[in-house]
C-alpha positions, 0 to 999 in steps of 0.5 A, spaced: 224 890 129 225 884 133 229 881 128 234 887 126 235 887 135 237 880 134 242 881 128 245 886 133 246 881 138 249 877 134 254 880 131 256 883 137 257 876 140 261 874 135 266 881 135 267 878 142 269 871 142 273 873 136 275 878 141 277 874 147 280 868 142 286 874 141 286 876 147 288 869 150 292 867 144 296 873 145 296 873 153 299 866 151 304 867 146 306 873 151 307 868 157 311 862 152 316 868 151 317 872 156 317 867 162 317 860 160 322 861 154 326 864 159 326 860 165 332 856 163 337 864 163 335 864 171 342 861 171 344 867 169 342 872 173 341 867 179 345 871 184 342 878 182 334 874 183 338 871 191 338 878 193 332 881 191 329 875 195 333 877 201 332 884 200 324 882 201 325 878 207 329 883 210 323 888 209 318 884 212 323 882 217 325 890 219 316 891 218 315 885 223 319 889 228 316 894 228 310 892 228 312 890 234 316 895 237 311 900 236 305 895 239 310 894 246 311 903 246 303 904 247 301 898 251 303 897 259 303 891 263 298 892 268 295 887 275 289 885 274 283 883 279 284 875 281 289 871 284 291 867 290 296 870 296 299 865 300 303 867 306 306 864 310 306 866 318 309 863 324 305 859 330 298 854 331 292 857 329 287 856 335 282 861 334 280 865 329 277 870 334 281 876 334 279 877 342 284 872 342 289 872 337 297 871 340 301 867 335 303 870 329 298 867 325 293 869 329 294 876 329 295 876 321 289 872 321 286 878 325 287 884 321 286 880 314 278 878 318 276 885 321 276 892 322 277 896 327 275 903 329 282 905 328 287 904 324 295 906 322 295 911 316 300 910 311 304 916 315 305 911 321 299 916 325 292 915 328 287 915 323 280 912 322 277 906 321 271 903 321 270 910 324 268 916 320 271 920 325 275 920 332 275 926 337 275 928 344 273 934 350 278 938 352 279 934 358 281 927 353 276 924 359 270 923 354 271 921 346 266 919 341 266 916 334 261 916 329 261 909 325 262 911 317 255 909 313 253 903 309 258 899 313 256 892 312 259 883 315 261 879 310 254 875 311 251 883 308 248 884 314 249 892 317 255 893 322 251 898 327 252 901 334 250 895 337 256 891 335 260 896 337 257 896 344 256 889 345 264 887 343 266 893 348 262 889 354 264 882 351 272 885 353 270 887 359 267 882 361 272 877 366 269 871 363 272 872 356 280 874 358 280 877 352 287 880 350 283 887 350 281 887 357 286 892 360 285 897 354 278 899 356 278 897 364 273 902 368 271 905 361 263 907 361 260 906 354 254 908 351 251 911 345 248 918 345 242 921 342 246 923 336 249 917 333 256 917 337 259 911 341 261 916 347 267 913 351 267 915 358 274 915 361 275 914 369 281 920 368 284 924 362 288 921 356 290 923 351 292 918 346 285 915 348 284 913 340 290 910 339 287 903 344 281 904 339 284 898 334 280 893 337 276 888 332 269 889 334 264 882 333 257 882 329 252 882 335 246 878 330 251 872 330 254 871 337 249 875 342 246 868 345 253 865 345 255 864 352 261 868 354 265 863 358 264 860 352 266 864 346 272 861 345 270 854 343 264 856 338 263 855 332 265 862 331 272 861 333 272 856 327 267 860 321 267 867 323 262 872 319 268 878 318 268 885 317 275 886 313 278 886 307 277 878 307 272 873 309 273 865 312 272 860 307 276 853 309 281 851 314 286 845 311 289 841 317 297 839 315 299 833 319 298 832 326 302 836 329 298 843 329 301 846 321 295 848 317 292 853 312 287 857 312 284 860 307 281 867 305 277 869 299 275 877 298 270 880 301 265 884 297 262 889 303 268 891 305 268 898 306 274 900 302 272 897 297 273 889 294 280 886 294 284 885 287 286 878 289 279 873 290 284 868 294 288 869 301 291 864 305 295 864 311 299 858 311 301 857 319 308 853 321 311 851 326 318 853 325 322 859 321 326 852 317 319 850 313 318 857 311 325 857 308 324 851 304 316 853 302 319 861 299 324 857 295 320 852 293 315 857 291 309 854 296 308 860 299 308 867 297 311 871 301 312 872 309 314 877 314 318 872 319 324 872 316 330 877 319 334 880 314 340 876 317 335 869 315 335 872 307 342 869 307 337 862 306 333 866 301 337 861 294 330 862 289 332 868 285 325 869 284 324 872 292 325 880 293 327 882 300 322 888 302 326 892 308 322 898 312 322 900 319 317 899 325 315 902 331 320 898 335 325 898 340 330 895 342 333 895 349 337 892 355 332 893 360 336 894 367 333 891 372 333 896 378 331 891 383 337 885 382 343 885 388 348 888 382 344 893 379 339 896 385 346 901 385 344 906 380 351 909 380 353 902 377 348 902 372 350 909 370 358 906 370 354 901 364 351 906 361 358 910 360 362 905 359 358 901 353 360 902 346 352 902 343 355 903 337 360 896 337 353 893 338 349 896 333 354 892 328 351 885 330 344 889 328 344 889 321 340 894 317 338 897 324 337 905 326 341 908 331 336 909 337 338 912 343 332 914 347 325 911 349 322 916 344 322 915 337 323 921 333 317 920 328 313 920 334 313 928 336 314 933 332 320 936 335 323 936 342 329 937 345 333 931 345 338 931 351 345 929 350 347 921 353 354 922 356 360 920 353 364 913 352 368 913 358 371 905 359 376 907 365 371 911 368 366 906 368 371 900 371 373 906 376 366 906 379 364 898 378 370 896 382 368 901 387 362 898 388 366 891 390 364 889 383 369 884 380 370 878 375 370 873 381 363 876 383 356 873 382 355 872 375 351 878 372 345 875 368 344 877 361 337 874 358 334 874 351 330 870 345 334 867 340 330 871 335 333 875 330 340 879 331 337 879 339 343 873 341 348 877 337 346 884 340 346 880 347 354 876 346 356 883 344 353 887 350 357 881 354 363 882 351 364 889 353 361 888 360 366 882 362 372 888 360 368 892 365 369 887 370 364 884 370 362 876 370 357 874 365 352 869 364 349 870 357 343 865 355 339 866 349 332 863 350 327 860 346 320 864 346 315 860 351 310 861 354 315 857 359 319 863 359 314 868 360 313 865 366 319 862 368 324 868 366 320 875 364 314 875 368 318 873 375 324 878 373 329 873 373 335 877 370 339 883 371 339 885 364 334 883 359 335 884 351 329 885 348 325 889 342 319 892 344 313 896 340 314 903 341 306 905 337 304 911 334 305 915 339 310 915 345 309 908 349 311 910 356 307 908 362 306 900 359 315 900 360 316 906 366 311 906 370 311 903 377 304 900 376 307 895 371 313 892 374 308 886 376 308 879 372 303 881 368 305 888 365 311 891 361 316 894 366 321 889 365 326 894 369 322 894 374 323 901 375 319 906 381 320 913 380 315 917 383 317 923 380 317 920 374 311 916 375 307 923 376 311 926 369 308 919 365 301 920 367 301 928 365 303 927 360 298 922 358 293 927 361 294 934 358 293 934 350 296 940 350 303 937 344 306 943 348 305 941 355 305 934 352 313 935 350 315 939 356 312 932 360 317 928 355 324 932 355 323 931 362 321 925 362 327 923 358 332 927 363 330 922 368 330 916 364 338 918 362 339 919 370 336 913 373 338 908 366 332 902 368 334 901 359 339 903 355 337 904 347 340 901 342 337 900 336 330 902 331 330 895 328 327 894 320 323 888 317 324 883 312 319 882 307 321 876 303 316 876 297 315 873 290 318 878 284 311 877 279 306 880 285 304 887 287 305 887 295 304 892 300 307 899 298 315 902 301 311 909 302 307 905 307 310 907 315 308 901 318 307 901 326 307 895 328 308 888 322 300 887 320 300 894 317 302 892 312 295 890 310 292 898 310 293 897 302 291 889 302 286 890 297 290 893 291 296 887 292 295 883 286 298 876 282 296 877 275 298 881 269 294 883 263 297 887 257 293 893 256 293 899 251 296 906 254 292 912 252 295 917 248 
């Protein structure tokens, strides 16, 4: 049996070979006659192979692209968590206590490092912030807050009530000279049985919750430190924070006072992680090193530039982002000097001034004719300025034995802006009226705040001032201000309108409150301590490849720009959209 199994085996083995021996002579004889004895007829049809190999080029080029064309229809370029943020800020950096902060970069500085119970909402209106809740009685003489959950430093340890009580008594405190001491003067705080900061007010306000946008300080890291002395420790060099970022190092440039400080996200902050890991403030001393580190691309960005600056812009790799402020700009007429005391005169001013032959020389501003912006109150009724009227006004400044051999009328401003243009303009149209003009722009100093805006050495002071949230009419009108270290430039005294002023801060009924408010501005017409002329805009000058603060942000005040500071961004990844 075995035997006739390996006959088989043979047999089939040798049919095989003989098989395969075929095969390949066959295959052989095939390719010798259909393709080696034919190469030498490719001549032939040499054009007819050309186009057939560009036929298949063609159909692999038109694949690729496609490939290509479709893969870019279902990704999206999308910013990514990383990066560093450079912006560069004006002014020294003393301190990085935000208690006192003054120069530009201070103030940046401040708002990127703490948290304050209040804070701007994207609408421009009171909103909360490390507080879960604002509210007062119906008197508005007592307010409570109650602090959200979980709130944590930037060294993880629990921001509680007790920081909020202990920095309310370091502001009150005469020994520190915080910033915010007026704010909370004759304020009483105590926390309550349920967990709320009672703040306890000496008389009714109404706005009370819009001065809550104070830093608070970590009590477990200053509590044994002299308040005479929290200004020179070390926490005004390394602070623990609270805001969106937290202190890493500080890089001296020069021995002049330039310098940058550098931020990193900090993961406790109670809106959540920043997009970027790195912030950095760069602090310089003058507008002309910010134009040169924007075109160079040293900084990213910065806030200090006018629009009227951008004509120095030459990177084209730099947007310009414009947004209004809660600002003003005014000619404050001081009541109290020799040529403007005769409220006739201010009035002949007041007629024969072309407000809106000065807007010009305020590019990209808003015409502004009242001390009350119009985003600030729901509705009022706006009462009418008088009309242009120049042979009127020169009719009553000549009889008030005004002319142009009479003293120089002083005309003061800072060389900020459009602010000397706005000034000459005013000047201008004040010489025709017949007076003699001295215009001086200043350079802003601590010298001019005390030589010049604190001692009233001016009859007219052009200025911008911040309006905030809500109707700002004590600080500028009230007669308690008209002193060095408050803000009525025009030192004004009405008693009537000092009576208006306060009622209505006090009621909290917005009827009222309007009421109080187109009286106000009645009187303000009448009288003329200021002559509005513009809502100005902020530049933004930013790098075109990053993700910076949203244009459907209404910003108060500069620094809210950072109210979205965690989704700003300077990496991208391509990602897959979802079908």
């Amino acid at each position: 049996m075995t035997n006739i199994i390996k006959k088989s085996g043979q047999k089939i083995a040798k049919r095989a070979s003989r098989f395969s021996r075929k095969a390949s002579e066959t295959g052989k004889e095939h390719v010798r006659e259909n393709l080696i004895n034919r190469i030498s007829h490719i001549r032939d049809v040499r054009l007819l192979v050309l186009e057939w190999s560009l036929l298949v080029l063609v159909v692999i080029l038109l694949a690729s692209v496609q490939s290509f064309w479709y893969s870019d229809s279902y990704s999206v370029s999308s910013f990514k968590t990383g990066g560093t943020y450079i912006e560069g800020a004006l002014g020294k950096v003393n301190s990085l206590n935000p208690l006192f902060a003054s120069t530009n970069s201070e103030k940046t500085l401040s708002k990127l490092l703490f948290s304050t119970l209040m804070e701007n909402d994207f609408s421009g209106h009171v909103g909360a912030g490390l507080a879960r809740y604002i509210r007062s009685n119906d008197a508005g003489d007592s307010w409570a807050i109650m602090l959200r959950d979980n709130l944590k430093w930037s060294d993880g340890e629990p921001l509680t009530n007790e920081d909020i009580l202990f920095t309310v008594d370091l502001i009150q405190n005469p020994k520190v000279s915080s910033n915010y001491s007026q704010i909370l003067s004759g304020v009483e705080v105590s926390e309550s049985a349920t967990g709320e900061i009672v703040f306890k007010l000496s008389a009714s306000y109404a706005d009370f919750d819009t001065v809550l946008n104070f830093p608070i300080l970590p009590k477990h890291v200053l509590a044994d430190t002299d308040p005479a002395l929290l200004l020179e420790s070390d926490f005004s060099k390394k602070p623990v924070s609270s805001g969106a970022f937290s202190f890493n190092a500080t890089q001296t440039i020069g021995s002049e006072g330039e310098s940058v400080v550098y931020l990193i996200a900090n993961e406790n902050y109670y809106k959540g992680k920043p997009f970027l890991v790195n912030f950095a403030i760069h602090a310089f001393l003058d507008k002309e090193a910010i134009i040169t580190a924007i075109n160079s691309g040293t900084i990213t960005a910065t806030a200090e530039l006018s629009s009227k600056d951008g004509e120095k812009i030459t990177s084209k790799s730099v947007n310009e982002l414009q947004t209004t402020v809660n600002s003003g700009a005014f000619a404050f007429l001081n009541t109290k000097s020799q040529l403007l005391s005769n409220v006739e005169v201010r009035r002949a001013i007041q007629k024969g001034i072309d407000v809106q032959k000065i807007r010009e020389n305020a590019k990209s501003s808003i015409p502004l004719n009242h001390p009350i912006l119009h985003s600030q109150v729901d509705s009022l009724n706006w009462q009418k300025l008088p009309d242009l009227d120049v042979d009127s006004a020169k009719e009553a400044i000549n009889k008030a034995g005004i002319n142009s051999e009479s003293e120089p009328l002083s005309i003061v401003t800072i060389n900020e802006g459009n602010l000397p243009e706005v000034a000459e303009s005013l000047s201008e149209q004040l010489r025709e009226l017949g007076f003699n003009v001295n215009m001086i722009a200043y350079d802003y100093s601590q010298e001019f705040i005390s030589n010049v805006i604190n001692t009233r050495s001016y009859d007219i002071f052009v200025y911008e001032v911040e309006l905030g949230p809500v109707p700002e009419l004590f600080s500028y009108y009230h007669s308690s201000q008209t002193g060095s270290s408050g803000l009525n430039f025009s030192n004004y005294n009405n008693t009537i309108t000092d009576d208006i002023i306060l009622a209505s801060r006090e009621t909290t009924d917005q009827t009222l409150r309007n009421a109080k408010f187109e009286s106000f501005i009645k009187n303000w017409i009448s009288d003329v301590p200021a002559i509005a002329l513009y809502q100005p805009t902020t530049s933004y000058f930013y790098n075109k490849s990053v993700r910076t603060f949203s244009e459907d942000l209404d910003l108060v005040v500069q620094t809210d720009r950072f109210d979205d500071v965690i989704y700003w961004a300077t990496e991208k990844t391509s990602l897959n959209r979802t079908p």
